[in-house]
C-alpha angles and dihedrals in degrees: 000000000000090000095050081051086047098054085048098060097050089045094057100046090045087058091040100243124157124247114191119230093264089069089234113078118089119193141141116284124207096198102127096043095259118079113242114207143209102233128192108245106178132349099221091181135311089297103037131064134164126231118172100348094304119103113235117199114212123226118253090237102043132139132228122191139182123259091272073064081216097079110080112221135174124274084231080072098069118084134192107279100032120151101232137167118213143196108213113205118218093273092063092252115128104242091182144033145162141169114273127199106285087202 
């Protein structure tokens, strides 16, 4: 598990995405001036998704919210290629996930 954690983390620095001090929190960064996004790649199934070429499981008792991340919604919401924003619990498996803005 900590590998898959490990390749994450490089993914996502490489790609210049944010990850909050917490270490768990995963949203878009505009360091660098230009906003960098999570994209979904693939939807394996209702408890599987690709970003970035890793498989990410999702946990049985996750959230998804809209992008006012207040506003519960339904995981069928969420489409391949949607911008999103995510919160990754210690066992790698995203707890937590909402739309973010795709501009």
């Amino acid at each position: 598990m900590r590998l898959l954690l490990s390749i994450l983390l490089i993914i996502l620095l490489l790609t210049g995405t944010a990850i909050s001090s917490r270490g768990q929190q995963v949203s878009p960064s505009a360091d660098d001036g230009k906003k960098k996004q999570i994209v979904i790649e693939k939807i394996l199934s209702t408890d599987k998704i690709v970003i970035g070429d890793v498989p990410f499981r999702i946990a049985s008792d996750a959230v998804f919210y809209a992008k006012d991340k207040r506003t519960e919604v339904s995981f069928s919401q969420f489409k391949e290629g949607d911008h999103i924003g995510m919160s990754i619990g210690p066992n790698g498996e995203i707890e937590a996930m909402w739309f973010s803005s795709g501009d």
